[in-house]
C-alpha positions as CSV (number, residue, x, y, z in Angstrom):
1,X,-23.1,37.6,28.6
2,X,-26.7,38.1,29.1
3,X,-28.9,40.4,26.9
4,X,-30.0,42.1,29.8
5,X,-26.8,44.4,29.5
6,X,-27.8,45.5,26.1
7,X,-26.7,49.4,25.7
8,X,-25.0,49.3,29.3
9,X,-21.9,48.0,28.0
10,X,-18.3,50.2,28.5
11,X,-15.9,49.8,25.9
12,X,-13.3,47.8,28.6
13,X,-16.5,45.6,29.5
14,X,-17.7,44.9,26.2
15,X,-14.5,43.6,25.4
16,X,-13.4,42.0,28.7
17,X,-9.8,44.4,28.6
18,X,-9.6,43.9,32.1
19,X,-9.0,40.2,31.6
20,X,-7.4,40.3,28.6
21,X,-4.8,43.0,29.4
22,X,-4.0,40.9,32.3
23,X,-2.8,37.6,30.3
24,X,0.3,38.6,28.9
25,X,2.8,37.5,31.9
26,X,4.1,41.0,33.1
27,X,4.0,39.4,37.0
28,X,7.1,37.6,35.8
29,X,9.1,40.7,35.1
30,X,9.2,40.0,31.1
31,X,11.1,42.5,29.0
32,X,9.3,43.8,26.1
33,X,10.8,41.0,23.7
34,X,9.0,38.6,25.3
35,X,5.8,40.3,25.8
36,X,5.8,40.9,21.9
37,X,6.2,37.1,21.4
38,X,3.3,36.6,23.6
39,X,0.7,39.0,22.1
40,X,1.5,37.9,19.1
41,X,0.9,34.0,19.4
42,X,-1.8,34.9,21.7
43,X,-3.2,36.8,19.0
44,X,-2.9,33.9,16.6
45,X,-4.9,32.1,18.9
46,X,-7.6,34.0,18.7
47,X,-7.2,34.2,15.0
48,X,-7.6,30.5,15.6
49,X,-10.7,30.7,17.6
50,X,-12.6,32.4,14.6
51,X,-11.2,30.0,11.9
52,X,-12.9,27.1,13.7
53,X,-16.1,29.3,14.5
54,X,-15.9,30.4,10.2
55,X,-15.3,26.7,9.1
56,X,-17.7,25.0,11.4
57,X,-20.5,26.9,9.4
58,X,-18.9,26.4,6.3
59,X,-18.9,22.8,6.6
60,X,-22.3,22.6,8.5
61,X,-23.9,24.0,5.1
62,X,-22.3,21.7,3.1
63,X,-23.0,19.1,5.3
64,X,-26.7,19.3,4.7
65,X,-29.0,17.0,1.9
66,X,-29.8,19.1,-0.3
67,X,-27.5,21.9,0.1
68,X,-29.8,25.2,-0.5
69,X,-28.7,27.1,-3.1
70,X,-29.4,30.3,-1.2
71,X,-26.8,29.1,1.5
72,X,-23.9,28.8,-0.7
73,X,-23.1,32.4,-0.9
74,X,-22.9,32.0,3.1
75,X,-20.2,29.5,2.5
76,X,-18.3,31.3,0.0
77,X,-18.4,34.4,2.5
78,X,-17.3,32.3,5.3
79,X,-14.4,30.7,3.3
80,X,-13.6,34.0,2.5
81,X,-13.2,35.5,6.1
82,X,-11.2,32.4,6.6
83,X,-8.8,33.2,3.8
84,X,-8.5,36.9,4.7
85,X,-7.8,35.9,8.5
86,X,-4.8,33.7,7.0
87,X,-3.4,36.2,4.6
88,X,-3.3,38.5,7.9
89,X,-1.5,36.1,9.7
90,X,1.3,35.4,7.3
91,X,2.3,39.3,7.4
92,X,1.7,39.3,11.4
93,X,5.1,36.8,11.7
94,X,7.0,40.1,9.9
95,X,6.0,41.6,13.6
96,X,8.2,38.5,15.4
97,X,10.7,38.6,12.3
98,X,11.7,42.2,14.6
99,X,13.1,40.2,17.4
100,X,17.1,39.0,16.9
101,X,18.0,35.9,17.3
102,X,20.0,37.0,20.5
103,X,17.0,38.7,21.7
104,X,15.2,35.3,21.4
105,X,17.5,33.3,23.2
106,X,17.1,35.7,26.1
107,X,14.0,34.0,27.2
108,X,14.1,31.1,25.0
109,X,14.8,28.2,27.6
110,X,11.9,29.8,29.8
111,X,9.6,28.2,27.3
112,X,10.6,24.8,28.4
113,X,9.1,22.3,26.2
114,X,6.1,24.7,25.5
115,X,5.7,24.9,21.3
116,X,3.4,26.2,18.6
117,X,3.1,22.2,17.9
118,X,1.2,22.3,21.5
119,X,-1.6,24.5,19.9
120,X,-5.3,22.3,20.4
121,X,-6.8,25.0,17.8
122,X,-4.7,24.4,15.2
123,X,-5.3,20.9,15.7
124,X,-9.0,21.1,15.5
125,X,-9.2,23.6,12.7
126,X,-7.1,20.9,10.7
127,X,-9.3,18.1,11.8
128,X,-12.4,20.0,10.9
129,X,-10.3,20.9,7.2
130,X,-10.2,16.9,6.6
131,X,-5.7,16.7,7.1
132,X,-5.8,12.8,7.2
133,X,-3.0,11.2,9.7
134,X,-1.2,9.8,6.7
135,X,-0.7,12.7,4.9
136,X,0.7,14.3,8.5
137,X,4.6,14.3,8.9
138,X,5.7,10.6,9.8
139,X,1.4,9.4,9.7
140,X,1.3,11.2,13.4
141,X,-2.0,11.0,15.3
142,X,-2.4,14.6,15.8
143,X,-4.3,14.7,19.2
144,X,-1.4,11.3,21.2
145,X,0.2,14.8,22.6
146,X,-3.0,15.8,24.0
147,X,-3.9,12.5,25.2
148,X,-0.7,12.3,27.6
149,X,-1.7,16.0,28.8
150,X,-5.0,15.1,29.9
151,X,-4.1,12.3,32.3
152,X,-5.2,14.4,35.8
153,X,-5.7,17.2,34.1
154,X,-9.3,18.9,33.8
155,X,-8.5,21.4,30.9
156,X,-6.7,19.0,29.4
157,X,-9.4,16.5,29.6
158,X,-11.9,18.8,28.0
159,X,-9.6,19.7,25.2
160,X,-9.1,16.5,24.4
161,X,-12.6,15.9,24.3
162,X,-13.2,18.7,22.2
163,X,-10.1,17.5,19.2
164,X,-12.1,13.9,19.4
165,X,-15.2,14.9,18.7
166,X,-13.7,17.3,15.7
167,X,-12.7,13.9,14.7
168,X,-16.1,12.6,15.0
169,X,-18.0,14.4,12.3
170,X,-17.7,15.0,8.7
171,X,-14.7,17.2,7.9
172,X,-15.4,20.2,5.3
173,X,-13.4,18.4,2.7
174,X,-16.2,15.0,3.2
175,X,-18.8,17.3,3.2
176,X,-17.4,19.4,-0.2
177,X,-17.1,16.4,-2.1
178,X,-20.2,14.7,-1.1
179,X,-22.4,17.5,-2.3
180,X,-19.5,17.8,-5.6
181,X,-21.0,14.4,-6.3
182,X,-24.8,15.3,-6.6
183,X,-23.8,17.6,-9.2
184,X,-26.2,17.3,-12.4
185,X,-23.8,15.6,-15.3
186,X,-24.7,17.1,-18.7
187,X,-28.4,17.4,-17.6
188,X,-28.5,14.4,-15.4
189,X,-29.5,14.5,-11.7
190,X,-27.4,12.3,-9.4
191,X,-29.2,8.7,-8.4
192,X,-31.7,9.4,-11.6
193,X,-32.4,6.3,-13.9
194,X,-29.5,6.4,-16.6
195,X,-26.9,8.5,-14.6
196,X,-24.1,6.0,-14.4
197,X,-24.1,5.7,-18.2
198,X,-24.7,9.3,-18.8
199,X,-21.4,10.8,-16.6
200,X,-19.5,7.4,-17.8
201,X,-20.2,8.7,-21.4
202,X,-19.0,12.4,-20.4
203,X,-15.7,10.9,-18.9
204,X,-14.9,8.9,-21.5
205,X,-15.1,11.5,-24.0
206,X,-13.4,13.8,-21.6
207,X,-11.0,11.4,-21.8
208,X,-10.5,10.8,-25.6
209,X,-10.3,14.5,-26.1
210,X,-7.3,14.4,-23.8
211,X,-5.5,11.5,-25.1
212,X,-5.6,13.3,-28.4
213,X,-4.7,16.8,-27.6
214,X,-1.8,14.9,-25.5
215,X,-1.4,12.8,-28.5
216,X,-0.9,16.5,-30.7
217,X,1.2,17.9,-28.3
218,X,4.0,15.2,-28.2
219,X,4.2,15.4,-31.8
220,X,4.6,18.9,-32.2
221,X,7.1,19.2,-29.7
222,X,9.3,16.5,-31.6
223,X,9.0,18.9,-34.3
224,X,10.5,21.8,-32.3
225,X,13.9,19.5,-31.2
226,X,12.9,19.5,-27.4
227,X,14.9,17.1,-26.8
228,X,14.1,13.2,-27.2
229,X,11.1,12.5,-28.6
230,X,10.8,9.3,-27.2
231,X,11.0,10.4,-23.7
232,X,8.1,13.4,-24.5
233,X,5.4,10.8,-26.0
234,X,6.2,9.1,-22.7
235,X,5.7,11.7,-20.5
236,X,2.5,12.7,-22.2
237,X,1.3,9.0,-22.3
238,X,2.1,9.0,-18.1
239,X,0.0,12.2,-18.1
240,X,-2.8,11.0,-20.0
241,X,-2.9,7.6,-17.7
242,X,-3.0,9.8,-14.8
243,X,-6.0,11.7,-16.0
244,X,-7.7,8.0,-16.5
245,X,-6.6,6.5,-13.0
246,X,-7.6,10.6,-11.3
247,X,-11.6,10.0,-13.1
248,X,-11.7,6.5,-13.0
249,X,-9.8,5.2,-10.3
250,X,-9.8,1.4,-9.8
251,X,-11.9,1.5,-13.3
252,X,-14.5,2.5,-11.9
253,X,-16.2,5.9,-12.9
254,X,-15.2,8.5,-9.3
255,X,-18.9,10.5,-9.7
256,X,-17.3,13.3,-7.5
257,X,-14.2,13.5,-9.2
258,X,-16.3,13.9,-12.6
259,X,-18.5,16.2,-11.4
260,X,-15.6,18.8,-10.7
261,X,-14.4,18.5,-13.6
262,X,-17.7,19.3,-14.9
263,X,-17.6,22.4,-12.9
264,X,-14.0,23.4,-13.8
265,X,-14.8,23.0,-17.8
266,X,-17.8,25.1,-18.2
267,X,-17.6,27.4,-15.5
268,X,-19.3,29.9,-17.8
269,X,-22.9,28.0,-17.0
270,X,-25.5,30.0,-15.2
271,X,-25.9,27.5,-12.7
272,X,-22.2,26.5,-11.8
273,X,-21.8,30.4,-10.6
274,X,-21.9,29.2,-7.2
275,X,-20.5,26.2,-7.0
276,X,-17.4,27.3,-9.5
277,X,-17.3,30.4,-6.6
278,X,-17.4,27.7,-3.9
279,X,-14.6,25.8,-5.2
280,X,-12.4,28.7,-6.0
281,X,-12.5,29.9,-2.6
282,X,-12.0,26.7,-1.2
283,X,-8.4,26.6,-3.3
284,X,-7.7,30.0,-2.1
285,X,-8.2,29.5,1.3
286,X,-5.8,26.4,1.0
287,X,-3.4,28.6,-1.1
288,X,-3.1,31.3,1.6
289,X,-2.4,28.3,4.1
290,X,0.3,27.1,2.6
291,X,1.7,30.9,2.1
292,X,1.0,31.0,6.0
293,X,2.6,28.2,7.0
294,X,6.0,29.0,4.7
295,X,6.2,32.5,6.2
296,X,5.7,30.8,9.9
297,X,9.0,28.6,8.5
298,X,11.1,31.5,7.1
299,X,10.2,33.6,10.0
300,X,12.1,30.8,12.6
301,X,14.8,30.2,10.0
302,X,15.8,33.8,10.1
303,X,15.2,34.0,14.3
304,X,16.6,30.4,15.6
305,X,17.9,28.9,12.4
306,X,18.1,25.4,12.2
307,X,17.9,24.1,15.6
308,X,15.9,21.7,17.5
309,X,12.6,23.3,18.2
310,X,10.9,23.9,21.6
311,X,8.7,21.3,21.4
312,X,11.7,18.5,20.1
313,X,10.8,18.8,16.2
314,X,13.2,19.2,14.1
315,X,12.1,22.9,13.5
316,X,12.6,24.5,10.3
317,X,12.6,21.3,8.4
318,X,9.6,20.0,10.2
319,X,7.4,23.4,9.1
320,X,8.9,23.4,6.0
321,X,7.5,19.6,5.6
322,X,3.8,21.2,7.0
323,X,3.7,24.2,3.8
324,X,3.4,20.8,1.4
325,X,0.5,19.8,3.2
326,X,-2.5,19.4,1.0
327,X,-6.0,18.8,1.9
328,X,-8.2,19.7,-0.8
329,X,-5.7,17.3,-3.4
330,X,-8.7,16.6,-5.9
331,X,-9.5,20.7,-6.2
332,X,-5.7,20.7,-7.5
333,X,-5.3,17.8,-9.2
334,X,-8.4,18.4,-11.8
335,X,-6.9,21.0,-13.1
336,X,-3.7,19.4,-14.5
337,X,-6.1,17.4,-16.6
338,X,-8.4,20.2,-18.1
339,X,-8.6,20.5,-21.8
340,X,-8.8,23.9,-24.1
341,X,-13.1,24.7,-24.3
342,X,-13.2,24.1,-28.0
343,X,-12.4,20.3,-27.7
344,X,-14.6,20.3,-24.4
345,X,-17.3,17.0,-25.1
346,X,-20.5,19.0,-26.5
347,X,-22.7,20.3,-24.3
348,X,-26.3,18.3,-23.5
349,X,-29.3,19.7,-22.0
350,X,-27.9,23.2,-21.8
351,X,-31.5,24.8,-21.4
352,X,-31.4,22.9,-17.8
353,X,-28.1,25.0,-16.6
354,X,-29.8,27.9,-17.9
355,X,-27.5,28.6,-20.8
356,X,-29.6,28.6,-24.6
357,X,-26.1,30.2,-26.4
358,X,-24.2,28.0,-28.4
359,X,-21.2,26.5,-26.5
């Protein structure tokens, strides 16, 4: 729409209701079942529509060397929409949680093969989120589907087009964690002359502090008679190695991974206000996924229980498998290794987060 309509606009053509009233199928004579399960995924869809739009900025911010400072706010804000967009649809499937099962299976074989799994959107949002192939269900390529659809098919062509590119650029996660990594260690800038030995140094005694609080755990819980001793110091030994291979993977010191943590364990620094804001949206938008994706699951166990889906998945089990999806797996995984702020490695350089109180 041209600006040349500016203050001319109706209501209906504003919003295009002509066309969008018309979408919803009543020319095949659909009861009022079937018209709900239509404006409901078609609402979805456009749901969809500003996910990609939200997380396309989001990532674009991020994407950018240096980040600005003032633009991380932006991000947060975005993520944010994006979280509050998912939250709204996991209660919109108590709207198709209204239909019965028999009312479903009224028009269910006029689907045909048509399925949720069909969705190009959701597809590119979870390219442009960073979901690798092997952490799909079975390592699928998510866009072979749309690749048999577009043979001598325009739309279908473009589509495709559209998911490849998605798969072209940086995904937000690749973008997050790249500008995670510049993040100054204990006063030093990332690339500067001695930063390899400065964050190696913070790690390590990261690390020590954990080993000995995991060290002072065991014993005390021998003392309290849970159960065999032998099998708790080997469970916190496991736990200890796991923080070593998470920050030092291959032996080598992971910069990005460090600097997380860095974020995560003094969150009270001037500073990390934005980034620590950042980050906690990030897991919140992935939290209200996964609560959107179990209510899409309960929602077609209670409708169609557990039978072959539309699109020849294995239905409930296959969106059950899709809630333990995890992109953002280092946001998650540093905090099972945090340690209590008193036994936190001392603070250097504090002046430089903007922080002068003792720590």
């Amino acid at each position: 729409m041209g600006s040349g309509g500016i203050g001319n606009w109706t209501y209906s053509d504003y919003l295009q209701l002509h066309e969008l009233l018309g979408l919803q199928g009543e020319e095949r004579g659909i009861n009022s079942d079937e018209m709900h399960f239509i404006i409901v995924h078609q609402t979805f869809e456009l749901w969809f529509k500003q996910v990609i739009r939200e997380l396309s900025e989001a990532r674009d911010i991020l994407g950018r060397v240096p980040v600005p400072e003032d633009e991380i706010p932006r991000a947060v804000d975005h993520l944010g929409r994006t979280t509050e967009i998912f939250r709204l649809m996991a209660s919109q499937w108590t709207v198709l949680e209204t239909l019965t099962p028999q009312g479903f299976l009224t028009f269910r074989d006029g689907l045909g093969t048509a399925s949720g799994f069909e969705s190009f959107q959701m597809r590119e949002f979870e390219i442009l989120l960073g979901l690798e192939n092997e952490d799909r269900i079975g390592g699928m390529d998510p866009i072979s589907s749309f690749r048999r659809m577009a043979e001598g098919d325009e739309r279908a062509t473009a589509r495709l087009a559209r998911l490849e590119e998605a798969m072209s650029r940086p995904s937000l996660y690749e973008s997050l964690m790249n500008w995670v990594e510049r993040t100054p260690i204990m006063g030093s800038a990332y690339g500067s002359g001695g930063d390899g030995e400065v964050v190696r140094a913070y790690v390590e005694s990261h690390l020590e502090s954990h080993r000995a609080l995991s060290e002072a755990a065991s014993e005390r819980a021998s003392g309290w008679g849970a159960g065999d001793p032998g099998k708790m110091a080997a469970r916190m030994a496991a736990a200890h190695d796991g923080a070593v291979s998470f920050l030092m993977p291959s032996g080598e010191v992971s910069r990005a991974r460090a600097g997380l943590l860095f974020i995560e364990s003094y969150r009270e620094l001037p500073l990390l206000t934005w980034p620590r804001k950042l980050i906690d949206a990030i897991v919140e938008l992935e939290e209200s996924m996964v609560k959107w994706r179990h209510a899409h699951a309960r929602m077609v166990e209670r409708i169609m229980g557990r039978r072959i889906g539309t699109g020849g998945t294995n239905g409930v089990d296959y969106l059950d498998s899709t809630s333990r999806y995890r992109i953002f797996k280092d946001l998650w995984a540093v905090r099972t290794i945090l340690i209590k702020p008193q036994e936190r490695p001392p603070l250097q350089n504090a002046e430089f987060y903007g922080y002068s109180a003792d720590s």
